[in-house]
C-alpha positions as CSV (number, residue, x, y, z in Angstrom):
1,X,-14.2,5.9,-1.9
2,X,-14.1,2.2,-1.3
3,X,-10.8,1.1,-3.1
4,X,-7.4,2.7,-3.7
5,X,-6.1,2.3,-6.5
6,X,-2.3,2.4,-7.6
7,X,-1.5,3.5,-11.0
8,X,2.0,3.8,-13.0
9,X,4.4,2.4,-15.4
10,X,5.6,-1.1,-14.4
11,X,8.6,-0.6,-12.2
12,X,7.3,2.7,-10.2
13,X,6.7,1.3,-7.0
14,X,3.0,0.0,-7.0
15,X,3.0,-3.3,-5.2
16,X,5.8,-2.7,-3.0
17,X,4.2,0.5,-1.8
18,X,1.0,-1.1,-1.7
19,X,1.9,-3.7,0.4
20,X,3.1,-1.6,3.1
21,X,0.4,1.0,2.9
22,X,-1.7,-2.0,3.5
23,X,-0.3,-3.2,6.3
24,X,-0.4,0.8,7.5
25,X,-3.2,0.9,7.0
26,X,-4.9,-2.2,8.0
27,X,-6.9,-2.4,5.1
28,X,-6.9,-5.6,2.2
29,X,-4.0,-5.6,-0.6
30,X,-4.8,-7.0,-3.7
31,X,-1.9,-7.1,-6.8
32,X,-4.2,-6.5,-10.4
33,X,-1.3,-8.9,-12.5
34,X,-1.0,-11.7,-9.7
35,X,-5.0,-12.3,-9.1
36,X,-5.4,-12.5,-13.0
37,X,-2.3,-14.7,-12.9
38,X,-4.0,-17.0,-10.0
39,X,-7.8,-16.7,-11.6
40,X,-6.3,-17.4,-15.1
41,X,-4.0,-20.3,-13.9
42,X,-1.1,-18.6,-16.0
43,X,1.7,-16.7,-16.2
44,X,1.4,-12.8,-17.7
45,X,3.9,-13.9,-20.0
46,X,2.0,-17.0,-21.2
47,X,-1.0,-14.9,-21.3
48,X,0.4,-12.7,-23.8
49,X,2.1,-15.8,-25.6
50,X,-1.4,-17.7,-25.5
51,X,-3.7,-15.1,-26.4
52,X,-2.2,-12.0,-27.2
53,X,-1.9,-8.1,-25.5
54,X,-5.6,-7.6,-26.4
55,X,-6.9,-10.7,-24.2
56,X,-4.7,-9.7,-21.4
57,X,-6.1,-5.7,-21.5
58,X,-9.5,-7.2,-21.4
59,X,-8.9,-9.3,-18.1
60,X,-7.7,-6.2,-16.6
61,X,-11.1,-4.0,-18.0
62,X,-12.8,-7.4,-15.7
63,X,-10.8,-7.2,-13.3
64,X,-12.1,-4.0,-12.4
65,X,-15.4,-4.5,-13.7
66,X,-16.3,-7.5,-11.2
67,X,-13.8,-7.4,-8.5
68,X,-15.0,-7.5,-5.0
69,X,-16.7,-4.4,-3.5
70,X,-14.8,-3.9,-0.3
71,X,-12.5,-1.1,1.2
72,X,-9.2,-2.3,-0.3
73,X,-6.2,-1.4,-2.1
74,X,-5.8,-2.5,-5.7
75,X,-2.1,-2.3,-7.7
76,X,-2.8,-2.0,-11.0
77,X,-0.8,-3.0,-13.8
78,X,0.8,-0.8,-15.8
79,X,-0.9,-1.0,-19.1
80,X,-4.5,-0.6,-17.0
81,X,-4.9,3.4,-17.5
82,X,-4.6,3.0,-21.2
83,X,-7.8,2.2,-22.0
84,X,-10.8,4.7,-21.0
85,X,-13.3,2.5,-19.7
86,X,-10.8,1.2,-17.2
87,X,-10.0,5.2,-16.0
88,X,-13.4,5.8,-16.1
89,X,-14.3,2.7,-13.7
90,X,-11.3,3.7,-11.5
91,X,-12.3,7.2,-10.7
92,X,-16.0,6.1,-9.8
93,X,-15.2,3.0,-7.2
94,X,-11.9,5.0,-5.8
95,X,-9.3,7.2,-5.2
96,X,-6.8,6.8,-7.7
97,X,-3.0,7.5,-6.9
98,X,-0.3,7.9,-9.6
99,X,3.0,6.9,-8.3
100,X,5.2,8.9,-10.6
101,X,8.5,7.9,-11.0
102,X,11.6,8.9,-13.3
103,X,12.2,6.2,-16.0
104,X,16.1,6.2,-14.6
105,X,15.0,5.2,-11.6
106,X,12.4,3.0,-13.2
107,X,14.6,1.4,-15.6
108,X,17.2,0.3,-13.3
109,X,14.1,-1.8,-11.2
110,X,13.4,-3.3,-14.6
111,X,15.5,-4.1,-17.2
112,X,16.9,-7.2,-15.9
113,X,12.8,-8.7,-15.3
114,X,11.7,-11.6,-17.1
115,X,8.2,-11.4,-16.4
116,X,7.9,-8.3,-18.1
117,X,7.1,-9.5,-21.8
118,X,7.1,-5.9,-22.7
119,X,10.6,-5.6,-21.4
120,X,12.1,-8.6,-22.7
121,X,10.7,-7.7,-26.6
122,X,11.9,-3.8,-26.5
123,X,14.7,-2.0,-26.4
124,X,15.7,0.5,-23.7
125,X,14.2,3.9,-26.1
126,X,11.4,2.3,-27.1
127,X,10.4,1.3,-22.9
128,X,11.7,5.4,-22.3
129,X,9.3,6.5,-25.4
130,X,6.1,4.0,-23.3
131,X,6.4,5.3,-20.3
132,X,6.4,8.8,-21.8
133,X,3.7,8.1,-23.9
134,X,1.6,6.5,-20.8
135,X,2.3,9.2,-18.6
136,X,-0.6,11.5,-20.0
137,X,-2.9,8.4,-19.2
138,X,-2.0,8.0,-16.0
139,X,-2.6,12.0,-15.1
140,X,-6.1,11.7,-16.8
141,X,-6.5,8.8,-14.3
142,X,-5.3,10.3,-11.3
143,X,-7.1,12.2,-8.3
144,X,-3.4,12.5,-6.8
145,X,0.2,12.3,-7.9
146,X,3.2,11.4,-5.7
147,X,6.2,11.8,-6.7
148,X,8.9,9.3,-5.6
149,X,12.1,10.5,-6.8
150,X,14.7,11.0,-4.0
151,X,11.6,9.4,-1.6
152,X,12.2,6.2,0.7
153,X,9.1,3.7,0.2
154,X,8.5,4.9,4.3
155,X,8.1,8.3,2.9
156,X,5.8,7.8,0.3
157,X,3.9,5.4,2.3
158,X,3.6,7.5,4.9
159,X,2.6,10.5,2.8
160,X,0.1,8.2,0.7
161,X,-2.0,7.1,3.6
162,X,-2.1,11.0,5.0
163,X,-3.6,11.5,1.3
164,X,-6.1,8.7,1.7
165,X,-7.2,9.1,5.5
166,X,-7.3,13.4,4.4
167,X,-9.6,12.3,1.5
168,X,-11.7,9.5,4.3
169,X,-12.1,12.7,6.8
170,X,-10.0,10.6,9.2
């Protein structure tokens, strides 16, 4: 196992909870949307404006293709698990964590985000209906869930690097 990676629907907790399980666990943090943003020199939304879904789903399937080989922890974005390949490459370079969240919980972190294209273009069933619809992909993904309902981000950071230093023999 040489990268952790965080999988869920957009809104669940990945790079929050990545960045402290990183600084927990001294180990590199990388954000999936932000180093496409930075190797891409453009926005997700202007991505998708630009280019189109497709494009952007085939950055990711790169992303984790050709990104470094170094003990690390990845965030994913929340589109990532959708496509096989990328579950499939997942599963053989790391541990793969599902941070599953309720879409209450979820929807009140993103309804109001404007770098959310999918957010801004759908309507609160149709988001409800995605995340139910994306939740199978992200159990196929998975090696462990964690629930975060009625969690603070302490407790499921906490509990998350137990998981990963059980899984290192540490």
């Amino acid at each position: 196992m040489r990268k952790v990676y965080l999988v869920g629907f957009m809104g669940c907790g990945k790079s929050a909870i990545g960045r402290r399980l990183s600084y927990y666990l001294k180990m590199p943090y990388y954000d999936m949307d932000q180093e496409i943003v930075r190797r891409e020199k453009m926005t997700i939304p202007e991505i998708f404006e630009k280019y189109g879904e497709e494009h952007f789903r085939q950055l990711e399937t790169d992303f984790l293709r050709n990104f470094r080989d170094e003990f690390c922890i990845i965030s994913t974005g929340g589109g990532v698990a959708m496509n096989p390949q990328n579950r499939r490459i997942m599963r053989q370079t790391g541990l793969v964590l599902f941070l599953d969240a309720t879409f209450s919980d979820i929807w009140k972190r993103i309804h109001k985000d404007k770098n959310r294209p999918i957010v801004q273009r759908s309507t609160k069933q149709e988001l409800e209906d995605l995340f139910y619809k994306r939740r199978k992909f992200y159990r196929e993904a998975t090696h462990i869930t964690i629930r975060t309902e009625n969690r603070s981000l302490k407790q499921i950071v906490e509990y998350t690097a137990f998981q990963i230093k059980r899984l290192k023999g540490e």
